[in-house]
Structures are given as C-alpha cells and as structure tokens.
VODOTI-979018 format. One line per 10 residues: number of its first residue (from 0); their letters; for each residue y, x, z of C-alpha. Coordinates in steps of 0.25 Angstrom, whole numbers, plus 5000, padded with zeros to 4 digits. Layout:
! VODOTI-979018
NUM	a	Y:X:Z | ...
//
This chain:
! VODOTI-979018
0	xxxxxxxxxx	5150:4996:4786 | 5162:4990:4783 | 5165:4976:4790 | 5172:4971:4780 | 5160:4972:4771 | 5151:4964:4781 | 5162:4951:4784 | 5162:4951:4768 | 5146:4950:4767 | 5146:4939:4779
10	xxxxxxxxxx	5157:4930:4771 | 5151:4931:4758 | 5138:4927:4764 | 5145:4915:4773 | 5152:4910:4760 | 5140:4914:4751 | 5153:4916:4740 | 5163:4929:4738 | 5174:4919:4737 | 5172:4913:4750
20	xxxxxxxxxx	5170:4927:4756 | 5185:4933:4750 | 5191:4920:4755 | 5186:4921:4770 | 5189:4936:4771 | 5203:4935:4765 | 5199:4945:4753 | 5198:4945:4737 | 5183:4940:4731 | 5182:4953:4724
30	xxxxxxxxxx	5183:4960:4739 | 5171:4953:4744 | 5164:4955:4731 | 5169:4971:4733 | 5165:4971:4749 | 5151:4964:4746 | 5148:4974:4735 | 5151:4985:4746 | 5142:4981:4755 | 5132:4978:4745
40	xxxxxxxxxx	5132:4991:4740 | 5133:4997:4754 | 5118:4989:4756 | 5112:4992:4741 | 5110:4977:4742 | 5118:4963:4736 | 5120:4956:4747 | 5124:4942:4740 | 5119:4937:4726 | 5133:4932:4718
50	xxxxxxxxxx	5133:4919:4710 | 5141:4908:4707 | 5138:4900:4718 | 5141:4913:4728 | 5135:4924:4734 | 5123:4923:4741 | 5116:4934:4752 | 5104:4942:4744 | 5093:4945:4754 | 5099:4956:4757
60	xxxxxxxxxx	5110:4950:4761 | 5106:4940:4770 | 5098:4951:4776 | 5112:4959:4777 | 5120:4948:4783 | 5114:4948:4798 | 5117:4963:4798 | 5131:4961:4792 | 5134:4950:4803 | 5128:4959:4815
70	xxxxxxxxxx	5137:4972:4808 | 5151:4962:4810 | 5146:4956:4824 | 5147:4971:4828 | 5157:4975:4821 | 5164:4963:4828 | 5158:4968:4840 | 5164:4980:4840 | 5180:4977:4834 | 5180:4968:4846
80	xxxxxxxxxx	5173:4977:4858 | 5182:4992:4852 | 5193:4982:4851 | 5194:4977:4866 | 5207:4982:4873 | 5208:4989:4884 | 5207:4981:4897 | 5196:4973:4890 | 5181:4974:4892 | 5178:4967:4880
90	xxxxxxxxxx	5181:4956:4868 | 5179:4941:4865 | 5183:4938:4853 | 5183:4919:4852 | 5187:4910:4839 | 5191:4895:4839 | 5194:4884:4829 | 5211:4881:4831 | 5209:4868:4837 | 5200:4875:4849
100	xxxxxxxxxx	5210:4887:4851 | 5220:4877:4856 | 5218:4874:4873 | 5203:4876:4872 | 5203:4891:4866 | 5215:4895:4872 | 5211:4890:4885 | 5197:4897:4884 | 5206:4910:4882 | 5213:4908:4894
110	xxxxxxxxxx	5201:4904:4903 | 5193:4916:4898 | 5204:4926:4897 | 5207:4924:4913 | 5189:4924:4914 | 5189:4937:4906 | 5202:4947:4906 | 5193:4957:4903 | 5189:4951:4888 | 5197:4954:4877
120	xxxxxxxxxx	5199:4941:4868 | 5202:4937:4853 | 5205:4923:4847 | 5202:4918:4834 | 5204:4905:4826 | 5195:4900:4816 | 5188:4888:4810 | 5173:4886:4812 | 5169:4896:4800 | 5179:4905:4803
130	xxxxxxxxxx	5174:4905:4818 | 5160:4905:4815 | 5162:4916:4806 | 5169:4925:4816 | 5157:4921:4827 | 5147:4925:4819 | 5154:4940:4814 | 5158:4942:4829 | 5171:4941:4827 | 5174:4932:4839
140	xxxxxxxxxx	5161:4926:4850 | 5165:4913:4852 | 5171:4902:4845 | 5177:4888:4848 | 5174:4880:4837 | 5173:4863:4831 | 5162:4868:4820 | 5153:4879:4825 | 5145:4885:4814 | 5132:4889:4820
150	xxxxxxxxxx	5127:4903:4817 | 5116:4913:4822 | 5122:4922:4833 | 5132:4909:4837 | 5129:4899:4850 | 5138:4887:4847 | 5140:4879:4860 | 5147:4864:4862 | 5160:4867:4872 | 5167:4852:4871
160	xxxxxxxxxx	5170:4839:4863 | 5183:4838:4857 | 5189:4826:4856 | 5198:4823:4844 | 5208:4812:4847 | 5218:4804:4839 | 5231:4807:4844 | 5245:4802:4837 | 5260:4809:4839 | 5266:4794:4842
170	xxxxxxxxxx	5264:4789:4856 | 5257:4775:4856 | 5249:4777:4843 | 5237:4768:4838 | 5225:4770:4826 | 5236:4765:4815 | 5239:4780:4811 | 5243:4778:4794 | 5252:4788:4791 | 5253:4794:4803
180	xxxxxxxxxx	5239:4802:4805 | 5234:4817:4802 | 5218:4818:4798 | 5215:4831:4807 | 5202:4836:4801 | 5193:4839:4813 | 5180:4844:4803 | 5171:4834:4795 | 5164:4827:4806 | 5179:4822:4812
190	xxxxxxxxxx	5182:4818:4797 | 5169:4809:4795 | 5172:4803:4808 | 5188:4801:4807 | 5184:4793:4793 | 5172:4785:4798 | 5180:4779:4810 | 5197:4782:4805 | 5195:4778:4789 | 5209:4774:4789
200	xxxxxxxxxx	5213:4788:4794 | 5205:4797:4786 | 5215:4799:4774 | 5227:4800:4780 | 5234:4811:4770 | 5235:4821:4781 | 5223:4831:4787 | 5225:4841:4796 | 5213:4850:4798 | 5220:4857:4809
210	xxxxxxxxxx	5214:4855:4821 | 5222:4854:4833 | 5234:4860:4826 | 5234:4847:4820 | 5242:4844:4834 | 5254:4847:4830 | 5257:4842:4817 | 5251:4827:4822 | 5260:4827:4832 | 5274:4832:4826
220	xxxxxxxxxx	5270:4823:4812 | 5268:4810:4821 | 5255:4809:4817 | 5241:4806:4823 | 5229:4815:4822 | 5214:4817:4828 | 5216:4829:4839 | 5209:4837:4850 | 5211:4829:4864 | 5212:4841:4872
230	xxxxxxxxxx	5222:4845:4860 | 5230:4833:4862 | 5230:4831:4876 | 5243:4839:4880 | 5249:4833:4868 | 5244:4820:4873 | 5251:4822:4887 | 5264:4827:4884 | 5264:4814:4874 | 5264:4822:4860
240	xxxxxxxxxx	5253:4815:4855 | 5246:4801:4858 | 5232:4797:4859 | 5227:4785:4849 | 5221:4774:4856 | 5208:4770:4850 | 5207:4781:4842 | 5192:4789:4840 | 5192:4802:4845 | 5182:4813:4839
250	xxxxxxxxxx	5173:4822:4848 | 5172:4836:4841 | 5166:4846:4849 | 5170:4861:4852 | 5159:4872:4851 | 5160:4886:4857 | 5151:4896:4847 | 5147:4911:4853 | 5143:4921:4848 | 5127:4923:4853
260	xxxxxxxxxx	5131:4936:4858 | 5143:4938:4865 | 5141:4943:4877 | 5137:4933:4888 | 5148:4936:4899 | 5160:4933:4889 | 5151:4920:4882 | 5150:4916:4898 | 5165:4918:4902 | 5169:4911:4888
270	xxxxxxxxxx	5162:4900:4889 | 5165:4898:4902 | 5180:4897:4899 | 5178:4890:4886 | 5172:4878:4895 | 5181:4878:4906 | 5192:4876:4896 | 5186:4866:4888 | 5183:4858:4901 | 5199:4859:4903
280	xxxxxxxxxx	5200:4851:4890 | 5188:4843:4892 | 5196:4835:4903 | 5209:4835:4894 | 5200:4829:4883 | 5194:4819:4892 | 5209:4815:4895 | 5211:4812:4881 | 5201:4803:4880 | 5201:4796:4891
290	xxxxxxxxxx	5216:4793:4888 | 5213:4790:4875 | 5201:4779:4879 | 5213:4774:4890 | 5222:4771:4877 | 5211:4764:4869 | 5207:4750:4869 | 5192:4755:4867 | 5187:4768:4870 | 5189:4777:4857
300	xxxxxxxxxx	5177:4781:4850 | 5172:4795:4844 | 5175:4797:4830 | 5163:4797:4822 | 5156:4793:4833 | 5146:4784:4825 | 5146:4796:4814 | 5133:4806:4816 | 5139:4819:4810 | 5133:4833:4813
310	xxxxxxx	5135:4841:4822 | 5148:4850:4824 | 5139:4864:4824 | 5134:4867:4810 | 5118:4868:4811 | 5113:4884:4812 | 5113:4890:4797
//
C-alpha cells in the first residue's frame, strides 16, 4: 500500500475538500484527485462523494478511515523503530507549539535525555492542528500544546498555568501604552478578554500572532507587549524588559497530550521529566508575579477573569 495514498485519504477527510487537502500536503488539486482515484480503485469502492460544498466520506469511506489511520500509526511505528541508530534501544519522537519549545521543551529534552541515554529522540514544531494531526498519524507520542484538540486514541492532561504578563522595553513604564504597544494574539479566549478589560489597546495597528518570538521584536522596537513570565523573567533580570505595574496578567494553561499507546516506561520517564522542569519554571513564574503585585498599588487582576469562556480543550468529536 502506498503511504502516500492513505495521508491523502486522511486529509481529505479532515478538510472534507480536495483544495484543503493539496494545500496541507504541499501538492497540486489534480494530485489528490489522482492519489484518491488510486486508492479507490485499489478498493472497487468511492470513498468520498464530490460536490460543491466538498468532499464527503461514503459509507465505505468512513468505514475505511480507522483502517487507514491504524495502516499509518504502523507505518509510523515502524520508520521510527528500523530507524533507531545504533547504540539506541528505541525512539520517542515529541512535538510542541514555538512558544513551549523555548526553556520548557528544551529543558524537558535535557532532563530526559540524562534519565534515558538509551532513547533516541526527534523534535517537532507545529501549531495545535498540525500537532494534533501528527499525534493522531503516530508521527510523534506526545505534544506540548496551548490548544489540545481531543481525539480517540489521545489522553490530554493539564501540566501548568501559564501566565501572560505585560511587559514594556522602557524602564519605569505605566498603563499609558498609545503608540507604543504590540497586540500579541495569544488565541480567541486572550482576544475576548484583552478587549473586555484593555478597550483602549485593542486596535493598536500592530498584531503579532507570534508567540513568545514576539520577545524580540517588543524589546528592540521599544515597545510593550503581553508575554510569557517564565519567558520574560531573564529578560526581566538582566533589565531588557520591565514589568507594567497594575497591569492584568492572563493565566493560560499548558497541556501535555499522549499518545494512548505509547509504551508506559517512556510515558513514565517523560512525564517525570516534563514535571520537574515545569516545577523549575513554576517558581520562576511565581517570581514574576509576586514582583509584579510588589510594583502595584492593588494586586492585578486576571484578564477576563469576569469572562466565562470555554474551556481550552476542544470537547471530544
């Protein structure tokens, strides 16, 4: 069976369009149409009935899709196992949104390398569909991410709060940011809060949908931005960038999601690590904000702490 047959058949189905399909695998419409028309020959069945509005699984094809899913998890299973270089007894293969990467994932690569010499690791970097994608094919077992996407075969657990403060490039700065502040779009639920509680700062002609690499830019432009405080807090010490007094701060949460059947020694050993590091940052966060209530003439509320939004994790489909 040809693999590349099966990751077509899987996008078609998660975009339910051909267009969608050729846009995530990198590939002309005509070559999906051609890939799909393969397989379905290959089956003596149509897999998707094609209108207008999309493509949409036949009987058939919904009855197809768990096979083809279980035919790439082993496929998967196996590139990564036959692949395993010498000296090492086996693989773990871990995915992450950007902003996580930085101090949390690198740190859990550290911690568990010097746990587990013997496993051969790979790092990816993805947003949450991206991520979620690759967890359900078996492309990687376990994923840091802001936004999990719940799905059969997936266990999605809370690791930390993350806390998004307001920090400035200028030392000495206040709540009066015109002209001088960067919107960092931290999802839809920091967006409904950041203009319930900072109207004036909601247009401010400039929106960075960045993530933490939004660091950078914030504090070379003298500007002032919404960042992660155990992001921040080196920057913080070595007096690159300044706390805002007053200002709210926004908890957003960090989940771990594993694949249901990876082996429960590595789940154990990662897990372990990944919580000893994010302890680590824990405290450094708790700095943060206690130096951030110490600067404040009233202790700063949450951002969208009178909103009630959804939760993070998307309900089960």
């Amino acid at each position: 069976m040809d693999i590349a047959l099966i990751r077509t058949f899987l996008e078609v189905a998660a975009n339910g369009s051909f267009a969608g399909a050729s846009d995530r695998l990198f590939v002309t419409q005509s070559a999906v149409s051609l890939r799909i028309a393969r397989l379905e020959a290959s089956l003596g069945r149509p897999l998707f009935t094609r209108s207008k509005a999309g493509a949409e699984l036949t009987d058939a094809g919904r009855h197809f899709e768990s096979y083809a899913l279980s035919l790439l998890r082993t496929w998967e299973e196996a590139r990564q196992q036959i692949a395993v270089p010498e000296g090492f007894t086996t693989s773990l293969s871990v995915g992450a949104q950007y902003s996580l990467w930085a101090r949390l994932g690198f740190g859990w690569l550290d911690r568990f390398r010097a746990m587990r010499p013997d496993v051969n690791l790979r790092a990816e970097l993805g947003m949450a569909d991206r991520l979620t994608r690759f967890l359900v094919e078996g492309v990687i077992q376990m994923g840091l991410l802001y936004t999990p996407h719940l799905r059969p075969g997936l266990a999605v657990e809370k690791l930390m709060d993350e806390q998004l403060v307001l920090v400035a490039s200028w030392p000495d700065p206040d709540m009066d940011l015109a002209g001088r502040y960067a919107f960092v779009d931290w999802g839809p639920e920091f967006v409904q809060a950041h203009a319930l509680h900072l109207p004036d700062l909601t247009n401010p002609g400039l929106t960075l949908s960045l993530g933490a690499m939004s660091a950078e830019y914030i504090r070379q432009r003298g500007l002032a931005g919404y960042l992660p405080a155990r992001y921040v807090a080196r920057h913080l010490d070595r007096g690159e960038l300044f706390l805002v007094p007053d200002a709210p701060s926004f908890p957003y949460p960090v989940w771990t999601v594993w694949r249901e059947d990876l082996p429960e020694d590595l789940r154990s050993a990662a897990e372990t690590a990944l919580r000893k590091v994010a302890a680590g940052l824990a405290v450094e966060q708790d700095q943060v904000m206690s130096r951030l209530e110490s600067i404040s003439e009233e202790t700063p509320t949450a951002l969208g702490s009178d909103w009630s939004g959804g939760s993070h994790a998307d309900e089960q489909e």
